[in-house]
C-alpha positions as CSV (number, residue, x, y, z in Angstrom):
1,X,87.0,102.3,106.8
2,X,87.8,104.6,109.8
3,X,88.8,107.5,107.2
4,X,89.1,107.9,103.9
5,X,92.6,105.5,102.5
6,X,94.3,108.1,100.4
7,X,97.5,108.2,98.3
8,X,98.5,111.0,100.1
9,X,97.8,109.8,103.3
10,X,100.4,106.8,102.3
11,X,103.1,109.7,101.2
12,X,103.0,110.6,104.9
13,X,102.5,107.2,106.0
14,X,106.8,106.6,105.1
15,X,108.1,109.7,106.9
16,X,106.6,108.2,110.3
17,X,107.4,104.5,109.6
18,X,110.4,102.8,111.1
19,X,113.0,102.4,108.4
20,X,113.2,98.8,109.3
21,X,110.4,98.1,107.8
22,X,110.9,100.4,104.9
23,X,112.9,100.2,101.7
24,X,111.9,95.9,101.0
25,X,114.0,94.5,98.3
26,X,112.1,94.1,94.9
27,X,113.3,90.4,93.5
28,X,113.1,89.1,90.0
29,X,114.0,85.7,89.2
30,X,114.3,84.2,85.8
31,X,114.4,81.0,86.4
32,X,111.6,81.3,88.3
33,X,110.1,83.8,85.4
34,X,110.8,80.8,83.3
35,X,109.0,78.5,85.4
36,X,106.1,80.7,86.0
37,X,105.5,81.7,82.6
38,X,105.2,85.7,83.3
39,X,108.0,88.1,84.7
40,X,107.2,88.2,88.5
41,X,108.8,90.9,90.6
42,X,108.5,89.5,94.2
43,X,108.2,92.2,97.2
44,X,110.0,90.5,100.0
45,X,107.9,91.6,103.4
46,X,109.7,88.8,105.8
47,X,113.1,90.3,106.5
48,X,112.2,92.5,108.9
49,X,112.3,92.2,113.2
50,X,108.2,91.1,112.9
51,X,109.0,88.5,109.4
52,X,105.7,90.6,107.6
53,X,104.5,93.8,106.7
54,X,102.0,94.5,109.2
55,X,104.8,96.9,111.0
56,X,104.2,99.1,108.2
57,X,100.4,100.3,109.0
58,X,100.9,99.6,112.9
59,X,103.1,102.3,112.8
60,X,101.1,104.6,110.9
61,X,98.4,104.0,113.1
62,X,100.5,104.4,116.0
63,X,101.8,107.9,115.0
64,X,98.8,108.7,114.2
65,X,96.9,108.4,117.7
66,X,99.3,110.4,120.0
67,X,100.0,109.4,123.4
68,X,97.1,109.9,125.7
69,X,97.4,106.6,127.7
70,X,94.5,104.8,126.8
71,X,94.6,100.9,126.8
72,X,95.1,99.4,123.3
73,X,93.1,96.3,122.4
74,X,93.4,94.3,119.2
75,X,92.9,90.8,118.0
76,X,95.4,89.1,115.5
77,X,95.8,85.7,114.0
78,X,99.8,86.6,115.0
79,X,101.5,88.9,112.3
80,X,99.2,92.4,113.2
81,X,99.7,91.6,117.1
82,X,103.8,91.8,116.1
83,X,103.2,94.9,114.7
84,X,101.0,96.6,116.8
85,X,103.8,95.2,119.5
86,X,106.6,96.6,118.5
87,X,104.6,100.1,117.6
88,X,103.3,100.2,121.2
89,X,106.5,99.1,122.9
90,X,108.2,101.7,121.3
91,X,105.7,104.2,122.3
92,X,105.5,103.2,125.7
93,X,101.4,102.0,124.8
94,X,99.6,99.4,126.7
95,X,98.8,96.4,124.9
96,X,96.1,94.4,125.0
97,X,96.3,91.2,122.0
98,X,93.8,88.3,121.6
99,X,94.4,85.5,119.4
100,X,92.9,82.4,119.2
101,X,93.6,79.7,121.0
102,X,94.8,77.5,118.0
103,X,96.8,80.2,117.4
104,X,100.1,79.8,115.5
105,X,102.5,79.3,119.1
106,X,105.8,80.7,117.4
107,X,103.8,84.3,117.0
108,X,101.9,84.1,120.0
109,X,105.5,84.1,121.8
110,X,106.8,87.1,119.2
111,X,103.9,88.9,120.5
112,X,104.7,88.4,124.0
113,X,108.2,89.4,123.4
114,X,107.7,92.5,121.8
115,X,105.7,93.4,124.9
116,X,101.9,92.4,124.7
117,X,100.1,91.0,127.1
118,X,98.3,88.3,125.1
119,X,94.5,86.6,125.9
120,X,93.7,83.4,124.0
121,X,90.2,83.0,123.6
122,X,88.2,81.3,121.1
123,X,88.9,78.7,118.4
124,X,89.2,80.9,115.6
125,X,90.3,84.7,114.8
126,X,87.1,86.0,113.9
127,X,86.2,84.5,117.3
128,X,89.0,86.5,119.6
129,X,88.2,89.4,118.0
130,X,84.5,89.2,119.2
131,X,86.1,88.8,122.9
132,X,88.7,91.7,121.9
133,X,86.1,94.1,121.5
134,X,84.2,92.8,124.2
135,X,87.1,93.5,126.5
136,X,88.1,96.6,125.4
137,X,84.9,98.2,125.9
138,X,84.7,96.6,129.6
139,X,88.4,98.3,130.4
140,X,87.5,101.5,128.3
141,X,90.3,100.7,126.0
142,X,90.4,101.6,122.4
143,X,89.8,98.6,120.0
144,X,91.8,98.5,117.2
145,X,90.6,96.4,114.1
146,X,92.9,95.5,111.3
147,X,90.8,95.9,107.9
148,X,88.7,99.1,109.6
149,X,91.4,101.8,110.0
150,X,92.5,103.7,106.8
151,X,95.9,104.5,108.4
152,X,96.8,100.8,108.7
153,X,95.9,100.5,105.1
154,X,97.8,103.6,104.5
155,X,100.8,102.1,106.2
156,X,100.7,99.3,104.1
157,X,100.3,101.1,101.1
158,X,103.7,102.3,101.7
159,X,104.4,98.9,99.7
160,X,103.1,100.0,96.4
161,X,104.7,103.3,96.5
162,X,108.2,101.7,96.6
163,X,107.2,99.2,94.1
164,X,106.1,101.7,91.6
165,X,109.7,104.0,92.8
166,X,111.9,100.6,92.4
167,X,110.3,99.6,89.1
168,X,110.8,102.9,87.9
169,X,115.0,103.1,88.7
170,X,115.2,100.0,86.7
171,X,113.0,100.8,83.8
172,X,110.5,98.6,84.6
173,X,106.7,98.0,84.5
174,X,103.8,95.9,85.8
175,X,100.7,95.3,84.4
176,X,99.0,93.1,87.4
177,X,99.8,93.5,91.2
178,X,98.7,90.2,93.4
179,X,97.7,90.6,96.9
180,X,97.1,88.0,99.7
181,X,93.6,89.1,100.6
182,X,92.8,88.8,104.6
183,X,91.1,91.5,106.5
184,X,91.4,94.0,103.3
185,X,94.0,96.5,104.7
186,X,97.0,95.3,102.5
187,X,94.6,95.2,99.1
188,X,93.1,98.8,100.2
189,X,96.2,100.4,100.7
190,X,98.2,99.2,97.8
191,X,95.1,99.3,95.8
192,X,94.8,102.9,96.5
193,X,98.3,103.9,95.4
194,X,98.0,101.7,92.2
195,X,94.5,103.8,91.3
196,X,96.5,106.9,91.8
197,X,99.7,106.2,90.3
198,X,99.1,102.9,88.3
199,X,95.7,103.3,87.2
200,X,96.5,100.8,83.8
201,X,97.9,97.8,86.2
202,X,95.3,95.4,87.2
203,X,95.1,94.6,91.3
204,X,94.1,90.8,91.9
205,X,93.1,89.9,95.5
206,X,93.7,86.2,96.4
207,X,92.1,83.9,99.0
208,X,92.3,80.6,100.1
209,X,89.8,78.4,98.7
210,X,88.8,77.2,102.2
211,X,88.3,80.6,103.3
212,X,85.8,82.5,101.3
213,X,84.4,84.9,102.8
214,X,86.1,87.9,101.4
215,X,85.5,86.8,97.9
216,X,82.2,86.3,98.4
217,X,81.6,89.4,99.9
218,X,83.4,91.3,97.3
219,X,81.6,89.7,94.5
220,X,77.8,89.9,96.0
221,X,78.8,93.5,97.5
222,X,77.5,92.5,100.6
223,X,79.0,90.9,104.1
224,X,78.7,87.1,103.6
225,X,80.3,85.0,106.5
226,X,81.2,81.0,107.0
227,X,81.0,78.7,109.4
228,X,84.6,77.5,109.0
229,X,87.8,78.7,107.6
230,X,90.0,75.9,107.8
231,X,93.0,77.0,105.8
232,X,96.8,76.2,106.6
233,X,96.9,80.1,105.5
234,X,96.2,81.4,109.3
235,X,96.6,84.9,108.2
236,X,93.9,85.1,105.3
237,X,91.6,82.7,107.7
238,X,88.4,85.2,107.9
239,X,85.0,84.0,108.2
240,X,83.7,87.3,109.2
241,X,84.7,90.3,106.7
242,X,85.3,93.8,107.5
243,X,82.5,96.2,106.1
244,X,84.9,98.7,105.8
245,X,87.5,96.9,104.0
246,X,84.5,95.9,101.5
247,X,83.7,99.1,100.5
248,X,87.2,99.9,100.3
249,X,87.7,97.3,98.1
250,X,84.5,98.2,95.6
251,X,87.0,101.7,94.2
252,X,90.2,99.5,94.0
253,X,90.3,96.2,93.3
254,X,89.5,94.5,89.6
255,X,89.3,91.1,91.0
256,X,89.5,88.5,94.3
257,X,90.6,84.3,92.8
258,X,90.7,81.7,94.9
259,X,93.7,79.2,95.7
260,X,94.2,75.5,97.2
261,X,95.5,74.3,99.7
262,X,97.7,72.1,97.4
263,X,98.6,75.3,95.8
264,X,99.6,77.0,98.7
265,X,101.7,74.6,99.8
266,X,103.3,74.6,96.4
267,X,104.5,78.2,96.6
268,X,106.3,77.5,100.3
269,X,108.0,74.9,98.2
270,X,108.6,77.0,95.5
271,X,109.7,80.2,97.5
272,X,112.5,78.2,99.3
273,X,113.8,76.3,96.5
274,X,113.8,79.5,93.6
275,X,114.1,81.9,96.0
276,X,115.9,80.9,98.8
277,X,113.2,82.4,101.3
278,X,111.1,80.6,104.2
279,X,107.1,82.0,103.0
280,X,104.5,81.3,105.7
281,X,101.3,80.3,104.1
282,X,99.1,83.4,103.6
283,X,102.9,85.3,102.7
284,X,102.9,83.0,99.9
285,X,99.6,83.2,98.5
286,X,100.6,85.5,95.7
287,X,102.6,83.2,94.5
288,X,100.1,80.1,94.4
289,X,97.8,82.6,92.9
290,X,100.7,82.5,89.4
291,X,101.1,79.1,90.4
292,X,97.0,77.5,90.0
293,X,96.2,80.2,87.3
294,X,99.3,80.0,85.6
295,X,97.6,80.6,82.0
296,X,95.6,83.3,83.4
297,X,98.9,85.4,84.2
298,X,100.9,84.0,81.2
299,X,103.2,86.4,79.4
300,X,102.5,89.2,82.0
301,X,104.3,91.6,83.9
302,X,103.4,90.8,87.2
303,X,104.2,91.8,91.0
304,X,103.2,90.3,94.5
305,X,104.1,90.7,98.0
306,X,106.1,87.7,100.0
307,X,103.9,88.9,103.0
308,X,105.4,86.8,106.0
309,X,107.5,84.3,106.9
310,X,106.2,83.2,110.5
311,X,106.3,79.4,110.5
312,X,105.0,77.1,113.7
């Protein structure tokens, strides 16, 4: 990690955030408790103008670099390149997003909008941010990797500090926090705050089952990379982990499951029909974590994160 992820850092982290992204409503359910078997307090990420909570850390990051007008260059599989969007275009920053080129099309155009200039190159992410990085050190530009930069994690850390704050007003507890587990900057940052603040409530990591990688590499504590990751989750799709993330992970995270693909697309049903909210694959994970392990999480007090809602 570029830095050191701290729970002070992610105190600061809110004060330069844009309030739209701050301040997500904290949802509890009991019918869906019922039907879940645990109480589940759901952090609703997808109701902001990017539909995730990658504006969070984008913004951080943003504040965090000044303005000296060197190009930006990042690669996203759609929901960071949003973020990082909106952060630059309100900044006045240069741009410079790769995706892949089975890219999901709906935030390829988001990205575009918000003011990127966007490259599509290769079939997978783990493939455009190889030509990211080659690009940005060909223009000079400063490459910016999701999973590598503690103020991104920071930023998103910003998500367990109103948890624990919301909880708290409503004389509430957890016990387990789930997180959708991608590049490692979500898991880092609200692991971080939960070691600081929350140190008896367990932090879960969840991957797809087609999409190992981080898993893996968490439980060998070592980098272990695939071939594939064919997952309908596009925004947990990582063959190629983030060293930084790993060792990020090793001080604050108790454990990384695994999920189907039937599962997956269980919790996008779930989501709408209990919830009333549209959950794009890897937003949802969380939720098909409860879902497949149901008696591993029975009778607890649990929370995840309804990370996105960016459907093709």
């Amino acid at each position: 990690m570029s830095g050191m992820i701290t729970a002070t850092g992610i105190s600061k982290a809110v004060k330069s955030i844009d309030p739209v992204f701050l301040d997500s409503p904290l949802v509890d359910n009991r019918q869906a408790d019922e039907l879940l078997g645990c109480k589940l307090h759901l952090k609703v990420e997808s109701i902001n103008p990017i539909r995730s909570f990658k504006g969070r850390g984008a913004q951080w990051f943003m504040a965090s670099i000044g303005d000296d007008g060197q190009l930006l260059v990042a690669a996203s599989a759609g929901n960071f390149g949003q973020g990082l969007a909106y952060a630059a275009r309100s900044r006045g920053r240069k741009l410079v997003m790769f995706a892949a080129t089975s890219a999901n099309q709906l935030k390829i155009a988001a990205m575009r909008d918000f003011g990127a200039e966007v490259i599509l190159s290769g079939d997978d992410f783990d493939a455009a941010k190889d030509a990211a990085r080659q690009y940005a050190q060909a223009k000079n530009g400063m490459f910016i990797e999701d999973g590598a930069i503690a103020e991104i994690a920071e930023g998103a850390g910003t998500i367990a500090l109103e948890i624990e704050r919301q909880l708290k007003t409503r004389k509430q507890t957890i016990d387990t926090m789930i997180v959708p587990l991608g590049n490692g900057a979500l898991i880092s940052g609200i692991g971080t705050w939960i070691r600081a603040h929350m140190p008896d409530c367990r932090v879960i990591g969840v991957v797809a089952e087609k999409a190992p990688s981080m898993l893996l590499s968490w439980q060998q504590g070592t980098i272990i990379t695939t071939l594939k990751a064919p997952t309908i989750a596009d925004g947990i799709a990582v063959r190629v982990p983030v060293p930084e993330a790993l060792a990020a992970m090793a001080d604050t995270v108790d454990e990384v499951i695994s999920v189907s693909e039937d599962a997956i697309r269980q919790a996008m049903a779930f989501s709408l029909k209990q919830y009333g909210l549209v959950g794009e694959a890897a937003g949802v994970a969380g939720l098909a974590a409860i879902i497949e392990h149901k008696d591993r999480f029975a009778g607890h007090e649990v929370a995840t994160i309804m990370c996105g809602s960016n459907i093709a």
